[in-house]
FILUM-407034 format. One record per residue (C-alpha): residue number from 1; x, y, z. Coordinates in Angstrom, 3 decimals. Layout:
BEGIN
ATOM   n       px       py       pz
ATOM NUM        X        Y        Z
...
//
This chain:
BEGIN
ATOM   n       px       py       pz
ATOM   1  -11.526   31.376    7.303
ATOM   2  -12.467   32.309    3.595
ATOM   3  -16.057   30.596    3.675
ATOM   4  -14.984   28.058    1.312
ATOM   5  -15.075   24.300    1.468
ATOM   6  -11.498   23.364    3.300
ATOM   7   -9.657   20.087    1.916
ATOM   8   -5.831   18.620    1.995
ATOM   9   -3.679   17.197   -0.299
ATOM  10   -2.344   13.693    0.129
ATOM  11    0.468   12.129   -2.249
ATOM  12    1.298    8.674   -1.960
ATOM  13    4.843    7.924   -3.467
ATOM  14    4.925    4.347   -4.668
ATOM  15    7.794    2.310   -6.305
ATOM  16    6.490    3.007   -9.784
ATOM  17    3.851    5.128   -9.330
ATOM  18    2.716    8.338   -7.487
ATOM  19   -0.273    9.629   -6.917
ATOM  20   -1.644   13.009   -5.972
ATOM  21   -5.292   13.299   -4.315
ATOM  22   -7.164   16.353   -3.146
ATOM  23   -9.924   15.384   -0.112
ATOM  24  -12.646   17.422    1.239
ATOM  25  -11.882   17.476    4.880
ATOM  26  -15.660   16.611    5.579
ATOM  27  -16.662   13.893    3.774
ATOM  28  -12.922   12.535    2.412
ATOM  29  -14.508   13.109   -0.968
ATOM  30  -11.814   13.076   -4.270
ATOM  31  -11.595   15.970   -5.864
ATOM  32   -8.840   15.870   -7.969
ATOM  33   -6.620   13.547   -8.572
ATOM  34   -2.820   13.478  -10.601
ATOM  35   -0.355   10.334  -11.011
ATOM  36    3.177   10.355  -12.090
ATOM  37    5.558    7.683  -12.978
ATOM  38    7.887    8.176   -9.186
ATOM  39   11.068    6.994  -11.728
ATOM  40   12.664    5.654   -7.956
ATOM  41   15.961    5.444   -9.186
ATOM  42   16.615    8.782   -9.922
ATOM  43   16.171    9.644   -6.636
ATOM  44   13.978   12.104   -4.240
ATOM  45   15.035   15.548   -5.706
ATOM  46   13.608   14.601   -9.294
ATOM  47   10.592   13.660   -7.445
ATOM  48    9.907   16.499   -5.644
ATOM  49   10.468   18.679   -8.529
ATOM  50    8.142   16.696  -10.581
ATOM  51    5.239   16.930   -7.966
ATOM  52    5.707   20.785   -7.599
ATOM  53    3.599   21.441  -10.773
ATOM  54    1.310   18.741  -10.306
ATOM  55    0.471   20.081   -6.772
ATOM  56    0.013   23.552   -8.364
ATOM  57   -2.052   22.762  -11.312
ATOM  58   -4.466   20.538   -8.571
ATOM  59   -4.897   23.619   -5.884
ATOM  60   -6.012   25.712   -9.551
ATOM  61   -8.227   23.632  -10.406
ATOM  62  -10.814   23.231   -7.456
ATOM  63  -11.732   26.385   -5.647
ATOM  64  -11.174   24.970   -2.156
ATOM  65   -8.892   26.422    1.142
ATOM  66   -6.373   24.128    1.315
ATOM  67   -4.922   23.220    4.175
ATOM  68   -3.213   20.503    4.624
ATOM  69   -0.652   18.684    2.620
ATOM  70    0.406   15.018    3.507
ATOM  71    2.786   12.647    2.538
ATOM  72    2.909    8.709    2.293
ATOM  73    6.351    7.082    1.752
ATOM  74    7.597    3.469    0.882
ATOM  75    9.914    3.307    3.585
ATOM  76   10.369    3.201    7.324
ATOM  77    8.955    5.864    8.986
ATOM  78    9.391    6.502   12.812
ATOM  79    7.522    7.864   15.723
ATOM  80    9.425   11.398   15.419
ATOM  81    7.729   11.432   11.481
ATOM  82   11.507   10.814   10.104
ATOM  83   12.051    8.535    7.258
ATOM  84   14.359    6.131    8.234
ATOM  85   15.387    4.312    5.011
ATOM  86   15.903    4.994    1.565
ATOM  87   14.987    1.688   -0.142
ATOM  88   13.279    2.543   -2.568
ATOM  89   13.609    5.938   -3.252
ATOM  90   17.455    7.103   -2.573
ATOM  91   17.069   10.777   -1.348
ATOM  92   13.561   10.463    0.451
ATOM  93   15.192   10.124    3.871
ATOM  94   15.013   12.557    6.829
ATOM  95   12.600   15.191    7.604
ATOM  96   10.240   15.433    4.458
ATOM  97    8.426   17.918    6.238
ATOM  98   11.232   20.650    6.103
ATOM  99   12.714   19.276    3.063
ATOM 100    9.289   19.679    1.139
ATOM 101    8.067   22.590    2.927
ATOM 102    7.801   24.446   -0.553
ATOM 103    5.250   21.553   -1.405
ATOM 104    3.338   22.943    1.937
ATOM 105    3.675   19.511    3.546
ATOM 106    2.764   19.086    7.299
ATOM 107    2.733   15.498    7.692
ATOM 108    5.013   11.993    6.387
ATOM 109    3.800    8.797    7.041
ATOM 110    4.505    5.279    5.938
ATOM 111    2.721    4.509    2.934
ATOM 112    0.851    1.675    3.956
ATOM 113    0.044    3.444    7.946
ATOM 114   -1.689    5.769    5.650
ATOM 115   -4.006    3.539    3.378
ATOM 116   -4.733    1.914    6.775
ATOM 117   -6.208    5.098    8.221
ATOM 118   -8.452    6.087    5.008
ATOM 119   -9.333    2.213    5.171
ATOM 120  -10.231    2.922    8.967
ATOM 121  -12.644    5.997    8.163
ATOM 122  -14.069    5.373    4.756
ATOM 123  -13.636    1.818    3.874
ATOM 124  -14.048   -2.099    5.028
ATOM 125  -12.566   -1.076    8.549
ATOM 126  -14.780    1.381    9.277
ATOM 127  -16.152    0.199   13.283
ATOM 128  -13.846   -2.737   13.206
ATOM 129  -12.521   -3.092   16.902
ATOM 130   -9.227   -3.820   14.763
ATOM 131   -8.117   -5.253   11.645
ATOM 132   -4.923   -5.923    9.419
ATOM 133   -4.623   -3.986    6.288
ATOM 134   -2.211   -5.345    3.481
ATOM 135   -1.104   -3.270    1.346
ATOM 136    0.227   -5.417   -2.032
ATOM 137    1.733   -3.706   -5.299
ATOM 138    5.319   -2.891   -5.743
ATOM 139    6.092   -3.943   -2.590
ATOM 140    3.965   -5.866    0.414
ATOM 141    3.706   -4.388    3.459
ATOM 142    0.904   -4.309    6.238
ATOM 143   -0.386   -2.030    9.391
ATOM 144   -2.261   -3.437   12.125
ATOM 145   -5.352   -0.549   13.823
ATOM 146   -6.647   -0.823   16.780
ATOM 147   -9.877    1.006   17.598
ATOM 148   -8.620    3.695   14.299
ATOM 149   -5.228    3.942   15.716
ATOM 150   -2.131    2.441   13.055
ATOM 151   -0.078    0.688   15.183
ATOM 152    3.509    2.009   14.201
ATOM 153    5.517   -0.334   16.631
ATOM 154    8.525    0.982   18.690
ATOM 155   10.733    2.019   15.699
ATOM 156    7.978    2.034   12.594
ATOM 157    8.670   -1.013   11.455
ATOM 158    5.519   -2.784   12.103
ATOM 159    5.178   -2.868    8.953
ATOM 160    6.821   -5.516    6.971
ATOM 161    5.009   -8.425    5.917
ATOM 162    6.930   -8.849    2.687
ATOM 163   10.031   -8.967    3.655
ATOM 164   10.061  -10.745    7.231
ATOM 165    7.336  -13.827    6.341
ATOM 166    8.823  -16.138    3.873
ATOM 167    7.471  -18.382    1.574
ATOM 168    7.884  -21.782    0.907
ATOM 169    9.527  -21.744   -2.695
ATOM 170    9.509  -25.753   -3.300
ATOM 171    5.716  -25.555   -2.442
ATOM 172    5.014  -22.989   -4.716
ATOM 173    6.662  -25.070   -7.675
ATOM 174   10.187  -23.479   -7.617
ATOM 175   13.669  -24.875   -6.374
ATOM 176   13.907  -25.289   -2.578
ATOM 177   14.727  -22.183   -0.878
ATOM 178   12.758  -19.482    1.600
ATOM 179   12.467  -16.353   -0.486
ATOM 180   10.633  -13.245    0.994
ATOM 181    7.244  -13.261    0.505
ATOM 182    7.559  -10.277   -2.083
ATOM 183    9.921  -12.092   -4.165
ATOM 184    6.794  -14.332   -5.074
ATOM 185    3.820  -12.585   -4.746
ATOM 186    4.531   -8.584   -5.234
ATOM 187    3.707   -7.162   -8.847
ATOM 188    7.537   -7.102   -9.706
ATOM 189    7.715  -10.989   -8.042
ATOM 190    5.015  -12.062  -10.351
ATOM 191    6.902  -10.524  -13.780
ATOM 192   10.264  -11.788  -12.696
ATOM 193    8.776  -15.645  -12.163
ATOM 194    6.992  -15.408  -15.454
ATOM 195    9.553  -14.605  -17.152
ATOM 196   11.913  -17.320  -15.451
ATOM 197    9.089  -20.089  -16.732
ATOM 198    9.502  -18.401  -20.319
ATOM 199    7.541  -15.669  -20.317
ATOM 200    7.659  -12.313  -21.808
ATOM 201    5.882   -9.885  -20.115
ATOM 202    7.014   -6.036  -18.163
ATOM 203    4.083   -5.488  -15.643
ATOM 204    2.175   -8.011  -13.379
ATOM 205   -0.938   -6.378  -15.199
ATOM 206    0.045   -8.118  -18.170
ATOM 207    0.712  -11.402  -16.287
ATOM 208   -2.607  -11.077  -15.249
ATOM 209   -4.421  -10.263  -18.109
ATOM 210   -3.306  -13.760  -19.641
ATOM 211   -4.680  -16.188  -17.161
ATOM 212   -7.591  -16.909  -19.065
ATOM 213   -5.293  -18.417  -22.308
ATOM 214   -1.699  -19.188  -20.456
ATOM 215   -0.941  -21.733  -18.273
ATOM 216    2.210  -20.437  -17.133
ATOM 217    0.778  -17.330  -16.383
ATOM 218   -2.227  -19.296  -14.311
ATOM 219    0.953  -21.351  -12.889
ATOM 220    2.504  -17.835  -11.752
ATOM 221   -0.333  -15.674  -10.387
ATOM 222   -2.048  -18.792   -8.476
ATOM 223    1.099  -19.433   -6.659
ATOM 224    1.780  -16.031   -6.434
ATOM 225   -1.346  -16.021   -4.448
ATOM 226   -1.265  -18.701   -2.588
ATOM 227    2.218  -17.079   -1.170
ATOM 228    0.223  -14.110   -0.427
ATOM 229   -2.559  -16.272    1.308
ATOM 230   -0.163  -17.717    3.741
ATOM 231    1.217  -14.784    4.596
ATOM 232   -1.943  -13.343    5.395
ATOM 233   -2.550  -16.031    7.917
ATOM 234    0.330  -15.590    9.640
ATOM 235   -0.963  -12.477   10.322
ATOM 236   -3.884  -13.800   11.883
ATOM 237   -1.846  -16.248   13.711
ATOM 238    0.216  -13.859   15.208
ATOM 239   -2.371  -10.679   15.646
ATOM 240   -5.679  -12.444   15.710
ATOM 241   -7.599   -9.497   13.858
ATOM 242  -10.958   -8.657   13.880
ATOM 243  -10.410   -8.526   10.009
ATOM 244   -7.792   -8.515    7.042
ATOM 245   -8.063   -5.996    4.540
ATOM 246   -6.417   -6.063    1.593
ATOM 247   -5.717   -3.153   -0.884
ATOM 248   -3.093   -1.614   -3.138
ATOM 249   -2.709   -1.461   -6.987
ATOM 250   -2.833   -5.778   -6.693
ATOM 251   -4.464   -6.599   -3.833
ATOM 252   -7.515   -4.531   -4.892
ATOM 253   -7.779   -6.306   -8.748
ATOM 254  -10.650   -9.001   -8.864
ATOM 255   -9.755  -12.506  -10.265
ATOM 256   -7.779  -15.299   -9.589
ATOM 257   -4.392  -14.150   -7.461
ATOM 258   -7.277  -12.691   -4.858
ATOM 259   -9.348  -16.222   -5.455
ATOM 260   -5.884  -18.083   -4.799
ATOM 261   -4.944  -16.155   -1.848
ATOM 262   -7.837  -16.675    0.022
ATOM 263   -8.050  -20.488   -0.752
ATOM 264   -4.312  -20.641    0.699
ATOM 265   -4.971  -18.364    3.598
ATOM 266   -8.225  -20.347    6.023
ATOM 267   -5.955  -23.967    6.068
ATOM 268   -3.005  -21.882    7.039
ATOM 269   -4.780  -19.977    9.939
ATOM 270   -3.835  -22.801   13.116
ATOM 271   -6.764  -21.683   15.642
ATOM 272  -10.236  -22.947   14.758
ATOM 273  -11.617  -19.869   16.437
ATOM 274   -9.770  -17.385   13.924
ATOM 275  -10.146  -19.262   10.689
ATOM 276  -13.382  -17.302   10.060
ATOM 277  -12.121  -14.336   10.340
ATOM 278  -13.206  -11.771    7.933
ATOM 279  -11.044  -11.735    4.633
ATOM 280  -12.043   -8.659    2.358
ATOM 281  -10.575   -6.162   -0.730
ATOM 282  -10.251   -2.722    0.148
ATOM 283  -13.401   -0.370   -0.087
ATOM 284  -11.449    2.623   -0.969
ATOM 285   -9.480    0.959   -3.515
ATOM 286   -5.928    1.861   -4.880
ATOM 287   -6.337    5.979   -4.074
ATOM 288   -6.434    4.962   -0.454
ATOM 289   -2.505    6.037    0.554
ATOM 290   -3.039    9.346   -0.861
ATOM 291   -6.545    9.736    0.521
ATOM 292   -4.893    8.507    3.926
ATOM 293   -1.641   10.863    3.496
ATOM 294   -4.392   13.906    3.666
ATOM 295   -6.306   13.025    6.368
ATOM 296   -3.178   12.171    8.540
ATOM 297   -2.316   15.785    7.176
ATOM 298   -5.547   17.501    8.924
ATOM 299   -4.572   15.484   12.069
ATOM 300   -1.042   17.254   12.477
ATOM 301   -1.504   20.766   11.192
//
């Protein structure tokens, strides 16, 4: 050992964004943090090329012994640490491990297993028997932990909220139908909808930001989540949680889709017992998949 501080790198690849955090491995204080545009599309290679100098220019800049260097990914990840799919990002599947060893990376994980665990030691589920966290951005996706263990499921795919609850679209003020629950209340779900009602707008941000002075854009986020609200009690109706936790670049904001989602999400709950269960934002806020990504790191050097 040199006698300096140790830490790990985590880098949480998102639709549209990436981040890169460095995390003193006693505390899982931020040191450093970069953030790229991930440009999904072009595919893994561009990525990984892209983070190469980020990565470099973050071990300069803190005088730390690094060692670990984890990864959290948008898609399926399974028990063996293989990605799966390449939904959003073609490229990313396979071992990332070897593929990235360059990058020093000792550890993949599903983006929102990740957030879950930094969630579990540093935020709203710290000494939670269990709880739900909901991860909602890009995409919506959730992890159930029980007693600090992300439950992963058979296959890793115990995590899709968004795509396998649906929606009600007629009750939401749309044409009758059962979209996924992303279609209506994701960041992209929210953009496309406002601009279906007339709107002009090319980030949920935006869509946001206008509540206050547009109705449609009120119309939009409120349903959007309400959507999210009943989607969060099926979760409770099926898991019956000590807690839900809710984080990611949207579920973390303030304001009225959080307001509307938690409105939606007590009726929905069917158990009397559960309705009061505890409904919170995330304590460690939108860094939490790359501050998760490095502590899973330390865990499988």
């Amino acid at each position: 050992m040199s006698g300096r501080p140790t830490a790990a790198i985590g880098i949480d690849v998102g639709g549209t964004k990436t981040a890169v955090a460095m995390v003193e491995t006693d505390d899982g204080q931020v040191l450093g943090v970069r953030q790229i545009d991930t440009v999904s599309r072009a595919g893994a290679a561009q990525l990984h090329d892209r983070l190469a100098p980020q990565l470099a220019e973050l071990v300069a800049s803190v005088d730390v012994e690094l060692v670990g260097v984890g990864v959290g990914v948008p898609e399926l990840v399974n028990p063996d640490g293989l990605v799966v799919t390449e939904v959003v990002v073609p490229g990313l599947g396979g071992d990332l491990v070897e593929q990235w060893a360059d990058l020093g990376v000792t550890a993949v994980e599903a983006d929102v297993r990740a957030a879950a665990v930094a969630e579990s030691r540093l935020g709203a589920g710290a000494s939670r028997a269990s709880f739900v966290y909901v991860s909602v951005g890009t995409g919506i996706s959730h992890c159930l932990v029980v007693d600090g263990v992300p439950w992963a499921g058979a296959n890793g795919a115990a995590i899709l909220l968004g795509s396998g609850v649906l929606a009600d679209r007629a009750s939401l003020g749309g044409p009758i139908g059962t979209p996924a629950l992303e279609e209506y209340a994701s960041g992209p779900g929210i953009v496309a909808r406002y601009q279906e009602m007339g709107g002009v707008a090319s980030s949920a941000s935006e869509v946001v930001a206008r509540c206050a002075l547009d109705d449609t854009a009120r119309e939009v986020v409120s349903g959007a989540g309400r959507a999210l609200g009943l989607g969060l009690a099926e979760l409770v109706n099926l898991l019956d949680p000590h807690a839900v936790v809710v984080g990611g670049g949207l579920g973390s904001a303030p304001g009225l889709y959080w307001e509307s989602a938690v409105a939606a999400a007590r009726p929905a709950i069917w158990a009397e017992v559960a309705r009061g269960v505890t409904v919170v934002q995330s304590a460690v806020g939108p860094l939490a998949g790359a501050i998760g990504a490095a502590l899973i790191s330390l865990v499988r050097t």
